[in-house]
C-alpha positions in Angstrom: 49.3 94.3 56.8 50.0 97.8 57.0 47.5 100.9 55.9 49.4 103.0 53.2 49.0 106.5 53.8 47.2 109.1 51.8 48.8 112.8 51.0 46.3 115.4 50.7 46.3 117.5 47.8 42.9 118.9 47.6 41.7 118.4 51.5 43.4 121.9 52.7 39.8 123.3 53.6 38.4 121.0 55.4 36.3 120.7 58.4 36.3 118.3 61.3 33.0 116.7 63.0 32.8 115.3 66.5 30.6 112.8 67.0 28.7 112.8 70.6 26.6 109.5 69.3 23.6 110.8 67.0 22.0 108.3 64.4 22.6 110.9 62.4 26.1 111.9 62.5 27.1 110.3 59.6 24.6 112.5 57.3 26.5 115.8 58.8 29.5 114.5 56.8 28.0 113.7 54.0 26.1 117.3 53.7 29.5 118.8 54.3 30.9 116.6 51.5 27.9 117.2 48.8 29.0 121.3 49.5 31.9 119.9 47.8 34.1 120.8 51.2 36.6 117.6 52.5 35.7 116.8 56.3 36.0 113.9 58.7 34.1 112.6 61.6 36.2 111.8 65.1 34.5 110.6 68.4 33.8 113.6 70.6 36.9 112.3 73.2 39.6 112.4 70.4 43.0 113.5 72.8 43.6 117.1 72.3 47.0 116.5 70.1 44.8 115.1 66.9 42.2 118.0 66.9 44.6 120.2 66.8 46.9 118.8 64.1 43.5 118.0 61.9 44.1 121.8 60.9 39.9 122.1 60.4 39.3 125.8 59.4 35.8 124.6 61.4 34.4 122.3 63.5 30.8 120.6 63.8 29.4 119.4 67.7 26.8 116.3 66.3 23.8 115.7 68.2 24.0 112.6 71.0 20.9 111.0 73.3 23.1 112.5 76.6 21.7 115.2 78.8 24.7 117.7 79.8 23.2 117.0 83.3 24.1 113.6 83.6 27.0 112.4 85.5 30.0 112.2 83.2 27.5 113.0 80.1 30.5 113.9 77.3 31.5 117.4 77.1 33.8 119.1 74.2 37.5 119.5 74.4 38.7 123.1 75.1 40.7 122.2 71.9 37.9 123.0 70.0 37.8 126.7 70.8 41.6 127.3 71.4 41.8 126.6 67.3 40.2 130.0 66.6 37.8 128.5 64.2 33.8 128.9 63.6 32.2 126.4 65.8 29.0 124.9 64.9 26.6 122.5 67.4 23.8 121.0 66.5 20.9 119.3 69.5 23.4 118.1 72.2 26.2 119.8 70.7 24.5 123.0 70.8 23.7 122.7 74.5 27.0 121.2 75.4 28.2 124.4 73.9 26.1 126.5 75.9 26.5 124.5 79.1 30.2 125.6 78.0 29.8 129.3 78.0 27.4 129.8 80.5 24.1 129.4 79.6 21.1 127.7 80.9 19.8 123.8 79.8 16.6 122.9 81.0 16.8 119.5 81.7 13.3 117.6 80.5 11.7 114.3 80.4 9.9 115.1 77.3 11.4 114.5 74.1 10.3 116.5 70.9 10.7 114.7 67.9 9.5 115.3 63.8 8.6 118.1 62.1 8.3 122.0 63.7 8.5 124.6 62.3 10.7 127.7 64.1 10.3 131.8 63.2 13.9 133.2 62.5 13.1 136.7 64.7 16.9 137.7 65.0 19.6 138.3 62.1 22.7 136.5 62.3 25.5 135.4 59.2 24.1 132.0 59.8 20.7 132.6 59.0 20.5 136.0 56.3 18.5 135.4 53.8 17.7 131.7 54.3 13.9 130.8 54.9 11.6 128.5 53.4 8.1 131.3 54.1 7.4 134.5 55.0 4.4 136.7 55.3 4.0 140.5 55.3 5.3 142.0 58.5 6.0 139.0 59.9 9.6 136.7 60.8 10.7 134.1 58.3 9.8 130.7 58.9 12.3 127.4 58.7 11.0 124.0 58.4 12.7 121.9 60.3 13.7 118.3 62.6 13.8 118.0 66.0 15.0 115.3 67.8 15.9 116.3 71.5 15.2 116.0 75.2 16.9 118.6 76.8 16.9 122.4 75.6 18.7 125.7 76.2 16.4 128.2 78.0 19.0 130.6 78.5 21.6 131.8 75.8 25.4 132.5 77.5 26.5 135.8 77.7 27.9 137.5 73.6 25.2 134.9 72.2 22.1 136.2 70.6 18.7 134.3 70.0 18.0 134.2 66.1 15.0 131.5 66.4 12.5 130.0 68.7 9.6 127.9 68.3 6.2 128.0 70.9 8.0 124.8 73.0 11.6 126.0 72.3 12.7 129.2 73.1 16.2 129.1 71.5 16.1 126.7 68.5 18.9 129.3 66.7 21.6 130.8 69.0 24.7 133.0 67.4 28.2 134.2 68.2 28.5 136.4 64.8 32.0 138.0 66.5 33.2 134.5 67.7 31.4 132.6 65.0 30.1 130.3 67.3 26.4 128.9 66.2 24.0 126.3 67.9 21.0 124.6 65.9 18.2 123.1 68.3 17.4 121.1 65.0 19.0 118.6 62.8 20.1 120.4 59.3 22.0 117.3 58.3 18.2 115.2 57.4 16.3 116.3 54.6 12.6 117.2 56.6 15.0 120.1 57.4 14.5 122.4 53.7 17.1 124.9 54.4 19.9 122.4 56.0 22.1 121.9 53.1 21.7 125.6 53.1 22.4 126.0 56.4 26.0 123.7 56.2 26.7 125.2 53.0 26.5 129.0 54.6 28.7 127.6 57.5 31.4 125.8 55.4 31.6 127.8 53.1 30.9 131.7 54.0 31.7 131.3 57.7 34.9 129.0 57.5 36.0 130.4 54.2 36.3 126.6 52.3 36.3 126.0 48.9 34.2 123.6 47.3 37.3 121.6 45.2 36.0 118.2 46.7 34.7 116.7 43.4 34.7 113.9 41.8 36.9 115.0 38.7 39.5 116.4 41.2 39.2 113.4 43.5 40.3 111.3 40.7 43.2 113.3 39.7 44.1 113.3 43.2 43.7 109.6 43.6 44.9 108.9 40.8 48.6 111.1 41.0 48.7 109.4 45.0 48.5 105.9 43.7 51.3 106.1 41.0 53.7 107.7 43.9 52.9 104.9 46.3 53.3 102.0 44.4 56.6 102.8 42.0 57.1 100.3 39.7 55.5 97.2 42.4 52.3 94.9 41.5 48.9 95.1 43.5 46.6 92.5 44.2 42.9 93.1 44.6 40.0 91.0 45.4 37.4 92.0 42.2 34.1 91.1 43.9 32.1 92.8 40.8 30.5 94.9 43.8 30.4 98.8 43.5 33.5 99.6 45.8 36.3 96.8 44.8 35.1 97.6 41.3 36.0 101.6 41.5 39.5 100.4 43.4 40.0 98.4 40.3 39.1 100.9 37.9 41.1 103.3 39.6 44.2 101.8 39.8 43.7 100.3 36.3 44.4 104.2 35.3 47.0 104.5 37.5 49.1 101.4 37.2 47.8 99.5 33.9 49.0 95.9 33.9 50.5 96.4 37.7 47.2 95.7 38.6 46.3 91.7 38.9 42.4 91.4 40.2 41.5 87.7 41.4 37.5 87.2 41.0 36.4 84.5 43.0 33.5 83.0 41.5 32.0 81.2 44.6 28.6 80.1 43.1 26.9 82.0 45.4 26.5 85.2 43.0 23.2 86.8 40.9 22.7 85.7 37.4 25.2 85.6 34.9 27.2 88.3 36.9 30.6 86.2 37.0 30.3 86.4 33.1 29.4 90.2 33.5 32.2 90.7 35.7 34.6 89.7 33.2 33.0 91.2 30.3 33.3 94.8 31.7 37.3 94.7 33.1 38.6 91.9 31.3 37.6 92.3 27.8 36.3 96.1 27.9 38.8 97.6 29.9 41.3 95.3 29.6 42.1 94.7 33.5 44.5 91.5 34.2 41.3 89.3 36.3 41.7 85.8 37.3 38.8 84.5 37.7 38.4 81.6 40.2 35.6 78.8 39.8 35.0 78.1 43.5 31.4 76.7 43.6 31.9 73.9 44.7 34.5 74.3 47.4 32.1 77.2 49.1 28.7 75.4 48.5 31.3 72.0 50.4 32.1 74.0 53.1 28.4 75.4 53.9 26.7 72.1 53.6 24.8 71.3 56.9 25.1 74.4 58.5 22.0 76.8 58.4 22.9 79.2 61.2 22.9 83.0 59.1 26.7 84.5 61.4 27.9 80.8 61.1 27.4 80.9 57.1 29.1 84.3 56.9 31.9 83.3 58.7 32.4 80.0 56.7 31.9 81.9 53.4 34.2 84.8 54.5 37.2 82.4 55.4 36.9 80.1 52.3 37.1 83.3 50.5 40.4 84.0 52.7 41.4 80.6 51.4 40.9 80.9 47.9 42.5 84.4 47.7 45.4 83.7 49.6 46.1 80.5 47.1 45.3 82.9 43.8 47.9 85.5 46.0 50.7 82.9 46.0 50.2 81.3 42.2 50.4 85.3 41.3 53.4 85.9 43.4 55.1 83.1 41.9 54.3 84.1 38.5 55.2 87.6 38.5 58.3 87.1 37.1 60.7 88.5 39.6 58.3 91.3 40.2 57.5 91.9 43.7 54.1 91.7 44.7 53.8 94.1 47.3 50.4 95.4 47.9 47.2 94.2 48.6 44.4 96.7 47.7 40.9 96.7 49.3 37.2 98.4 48.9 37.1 99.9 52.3 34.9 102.9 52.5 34.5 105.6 54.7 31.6 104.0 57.0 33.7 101.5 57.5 36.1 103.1 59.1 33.8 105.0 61.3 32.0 101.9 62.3 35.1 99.9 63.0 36.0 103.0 65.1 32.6 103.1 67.1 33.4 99.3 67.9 37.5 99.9 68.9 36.0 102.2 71.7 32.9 100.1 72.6 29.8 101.8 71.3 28.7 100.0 68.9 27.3 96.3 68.8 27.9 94.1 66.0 24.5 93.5 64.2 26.2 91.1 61.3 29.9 90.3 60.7 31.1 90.8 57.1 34.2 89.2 55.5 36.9 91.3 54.5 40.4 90.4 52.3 41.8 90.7 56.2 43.1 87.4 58.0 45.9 86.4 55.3 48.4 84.5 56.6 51.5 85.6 57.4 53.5 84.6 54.2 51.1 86.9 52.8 52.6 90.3 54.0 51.2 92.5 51.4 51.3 96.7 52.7 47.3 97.7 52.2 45.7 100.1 49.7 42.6 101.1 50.7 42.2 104.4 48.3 38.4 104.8 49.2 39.0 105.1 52.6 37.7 108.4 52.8 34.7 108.1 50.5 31.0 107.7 51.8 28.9 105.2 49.1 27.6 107.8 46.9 30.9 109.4 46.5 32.2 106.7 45.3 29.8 106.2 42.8 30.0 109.6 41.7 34.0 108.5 41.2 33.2 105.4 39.2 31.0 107.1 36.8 33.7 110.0 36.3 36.6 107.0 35.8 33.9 105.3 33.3 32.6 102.7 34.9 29.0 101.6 33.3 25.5 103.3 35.5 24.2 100.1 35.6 26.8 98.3 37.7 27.6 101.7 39.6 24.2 102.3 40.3 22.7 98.7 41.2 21.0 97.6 44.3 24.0 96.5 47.3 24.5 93.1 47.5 25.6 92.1 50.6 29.5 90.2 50.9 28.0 86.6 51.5 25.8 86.9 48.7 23.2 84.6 48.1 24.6 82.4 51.0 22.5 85.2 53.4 18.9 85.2 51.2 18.9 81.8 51.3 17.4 80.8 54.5 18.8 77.9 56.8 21.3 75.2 54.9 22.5 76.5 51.5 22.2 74.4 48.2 22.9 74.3 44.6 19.6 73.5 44.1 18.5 76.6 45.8 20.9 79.0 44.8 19.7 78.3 41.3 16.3 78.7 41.8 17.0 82.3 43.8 19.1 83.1 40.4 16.3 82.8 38.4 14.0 84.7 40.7 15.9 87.2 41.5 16.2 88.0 37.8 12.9 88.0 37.0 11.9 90.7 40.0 15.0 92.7 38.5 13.6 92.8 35.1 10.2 93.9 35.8 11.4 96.2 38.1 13.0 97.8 35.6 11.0 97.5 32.8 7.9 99.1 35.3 10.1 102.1 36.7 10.3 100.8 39.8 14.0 99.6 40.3 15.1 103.4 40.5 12.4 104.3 42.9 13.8 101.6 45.3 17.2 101.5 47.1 17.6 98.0 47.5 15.0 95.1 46.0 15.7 91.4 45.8 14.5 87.6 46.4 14.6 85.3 49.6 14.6 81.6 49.0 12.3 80.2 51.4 13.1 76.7 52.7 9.6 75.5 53.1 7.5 73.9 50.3 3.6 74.6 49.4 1.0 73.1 47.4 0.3 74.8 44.1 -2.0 73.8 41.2 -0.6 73.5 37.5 -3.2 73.0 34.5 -4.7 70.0 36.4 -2.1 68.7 38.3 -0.7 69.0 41.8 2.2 70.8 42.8 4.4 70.6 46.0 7.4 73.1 45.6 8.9 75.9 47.2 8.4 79.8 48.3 10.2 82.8 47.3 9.9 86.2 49.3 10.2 89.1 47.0 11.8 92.1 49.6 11.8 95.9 48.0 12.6 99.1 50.8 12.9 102.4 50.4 15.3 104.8 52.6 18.1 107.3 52.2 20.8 106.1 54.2 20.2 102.3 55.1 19.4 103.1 58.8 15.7 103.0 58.7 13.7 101.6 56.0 10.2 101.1 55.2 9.0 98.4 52.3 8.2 100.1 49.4 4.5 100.6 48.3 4.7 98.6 45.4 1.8 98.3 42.8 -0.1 95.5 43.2 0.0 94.7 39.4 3.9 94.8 39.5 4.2 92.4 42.4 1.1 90.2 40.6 3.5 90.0 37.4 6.5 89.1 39.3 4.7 86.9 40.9 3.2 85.2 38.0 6.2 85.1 36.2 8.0 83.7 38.6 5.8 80.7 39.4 5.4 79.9 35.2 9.1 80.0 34.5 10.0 78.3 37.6 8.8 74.8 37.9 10.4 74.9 41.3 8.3 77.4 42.7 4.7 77.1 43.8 4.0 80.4 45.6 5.3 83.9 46.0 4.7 86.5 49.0 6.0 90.0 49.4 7.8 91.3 52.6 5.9 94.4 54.2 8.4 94.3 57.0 9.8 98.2 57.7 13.5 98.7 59.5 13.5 98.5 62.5 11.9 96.1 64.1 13.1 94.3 60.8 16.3 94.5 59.3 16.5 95.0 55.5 18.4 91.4 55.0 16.4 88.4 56.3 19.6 87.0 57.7 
């Protein structure tokens, strides 16, 4: 399969990150992105040719755990400052910067991380007029992140120091006539106030970018590029009712009408009633061609026996294969002499950077996930992939602009293998339906309390282990359910969420009296890391 390209219509301004390996490097894109200002995120040793014909009208140096003094420890492409552009580096890309031009990192075993707070002493068009305190006669005050080893001690020659801090000396250095600007700090977290104020100043009074990246103009975009790539052809797309295959559907419902053929593969393994919900909101509200598939059996089949968690996704993921490429066939055939030439998918921008990361070797694969990818070769669809360049909550800003409803935008991620991964060991009907059930009844009261908005991601764990219970006055041997809830901002560190005890003691209670298959109910205090958010 081949990746149709995209033509830019509203990505002119646009500003281009290199990544030297921070956790946090993809939160510098999405600041950029939520100043309404296209940008994209390369690795730091991108060849010359490609940062060039980016055409950034800035660039941002990301933080990395290096220290400049390391043997071949990365360093930034004289590219970068032959564009002629405002530079900006933040931790290691602010000392790489000034190992660049001169100056003086101090090389240290000590690593300062959390909250500091630094005193803005010089002036700089960076910095004027941003500050979260001041007092009488005294500098502003920023508070900020740090998250470093190393530090710059001595500023190169044409840079002056706008900020310090009692451990730091230069936590703000600035170029004004170059418009070259280092940050000691991260400005991309949010226990940094003035970041997005910070990035904003920098994209958009420094490099001069407009702030057209929105969802309105997105969808025009999107929307004008789709009906130029695909003519008069037919599209196939797997509908998985998920946030991401659901906006690709929506959007090239707009853009195509009855072009558009979405096969929904129903694989028994899904939350309640949502294969009925699925169908309700494309097929009969929208009035999206969906086949739906009834595949229960043939996935629950294929998964008997085996209770290892990659094992299970990587049965689950090729049945899928197997059941779409069949659907792919009966719709080619039926299609009436119309060709069936592309094969749209839900890929989002972390995706792409992650898939990236592992092409070049640094990053290790924590879970696999299934993907439309792996057809077989009578199958030779081109690939649509129009969210390619969309972090998560752009796209869900772009399927509530194209009209998709809140509730299925803005519900908790389910993860690909669905209930096939929070069911522990060997997967059964049996057990699946009992999850179903469950998992309901934690929704509901989650949303009836408040709670389900105040977590990012909440949900049941079948528990293949059985435990006594007592029922009026009768004995009862029957199995445990883990109710998980976490809260966290981008998915890479999560902490359980603090729920209140009567919440989980109603869950809880309901649970075990409308579920004769249940005899006990415990709640996951587990934080990410050492835990991951899934249990498998």
């Amino acid at each position: 399969m081949t990746t149709a390209a995209a033509t830019p219509a509203i990505k002119e301004d646009r500003i281009l990150i290199l990544d030297f390996g921070s956790q946090y490097s993809q939160l510098i894109a999405r600041r950029v992105r939520d100043s309404g200002v296209f940008c994209e995120m390369f690795p730091y040793d991108i060849d010359s040719q490609r940062i060039i014909d980016f055409g950034a009208k800035g660039v941002i140096l990301s933080g990395g755990p290096e220290s400049v003094h390391a043997d071949n420890s990365p360093r930034i492409n004289d590219a970068v400052f032959d564009l002629g552009v405002p530079v900006l580096g933040i931790c290691y890309g602010m000392q790489a910067m000034a190992d660049r031009f001169g100056g003086k990192v101090h090389a240290s075993d000590i690593h300062e991380f959390g909250a500091a707070t630094i005193e803005v002493n010089g002036h700089s068009q960076l910095t004027e007029g941003i500050e979260d305190s001041r007092t009488e006669g005294q500098s502003a005050k920023l508070n900020v992140w740090m998250s470093h080893g190393d530090k710059v001690i001595e500023a190169p020659v044409g840079f002056d120091i706008i900020a310090s801090t009692p451990s730091c000396p230069i936590a703000i250095m600035a170029n004004d006539d170059k418009q070259y600007y280092g940050l000691q700090f991260h400005p991309e977290v949010t226990h940094t106030l003035q970041g997005q104020a910070l990035l904003s100043r920098f994209v958009h009074q420094i490099c001069a970018c407009a702030g057209e990246w929105t969802p309105d103009n997105i969808a025009d975009m999107r929307i004008a590029q789709l009906k130029e790539q695909i003519g008069d052809k037919q599209v196939l797309l797997g509908l998985s009712g998920g946030v991401d295959s659901s906006v690709v559907a929506a959007l090239l419902h707009k853009a195509i009408g009855d072009q558009l053929t979405c096969v929904f593969v129903d694989n028994g393994l899904l939350r309640l009633h949502e294969g009925d919900q699925v169908m309700q909101v494309f097929a009969e509200n929208m009035g999206v061609k969906v086949i739906r598939v009834d595949a229960e059996d043939l996935f629950l089949n294929a998964l008997a026996g085996e209770s290892d968690p990659e094992k299970k996704r990587k049965i689950i993921g090729k049945t899928f294969i197997d059941v779409f490429a069949n659907s792919a066939r009966e719709v080619s055939e039926q299609s009436d002499g119309k060709v069936v030439e592309f094969l749209a998918q839900g890929t989002i921008y972390p995706d792409v950077i992650e898939s990236a990361k592992s092409h070049q070797g640094k990053a290790h694969v924590i879970k696999s996930h299934h993907n439309v990818g792996g057809l077989p070769d009578d199958l030779a669809f081109k690939l649509i992939e129009p969210l390619r360049d969309l972090f998560k909550d752009e796209v869900r800003k772009l399927g509530i602009t194209l009209g998709l409803p809140a509730k299925m935008i803005y519900r908790h991620p389910f993860p690909g293998p669905g209930l096939g991964v929070r069911i522990l060991g060997e997967v059964k009907k049996e057990y699946a339906d009992i999850l179903r059930l469950a998992d309901a009844i934690f929704m509901q009261e989650l949303e009836r309390s408040g709670w389900y908005d105040k977590t990012a991601q909440a949900f049941a764990v079948f528990q293949p282990i059985k435990s006594v219970g007592v029922v009026g006055d009768g004995r009862r041997y029957a199995w445990v359910i883990a109710l998980r809830a976490v809260e966290t901002v981008d998915f890479m560190t999560a902490r359980f969420a603090h729920l209140p005890y009567e919440l989980i003691e109603t869950v809880s209670n309901r649970i075990m009296n409308e579920i004769a298959e249940v005899s006990r109910v415990t709640y996951d205090v587990s934080s990410k890391p050492p835990a991951t958010i899934e249990w498998e």
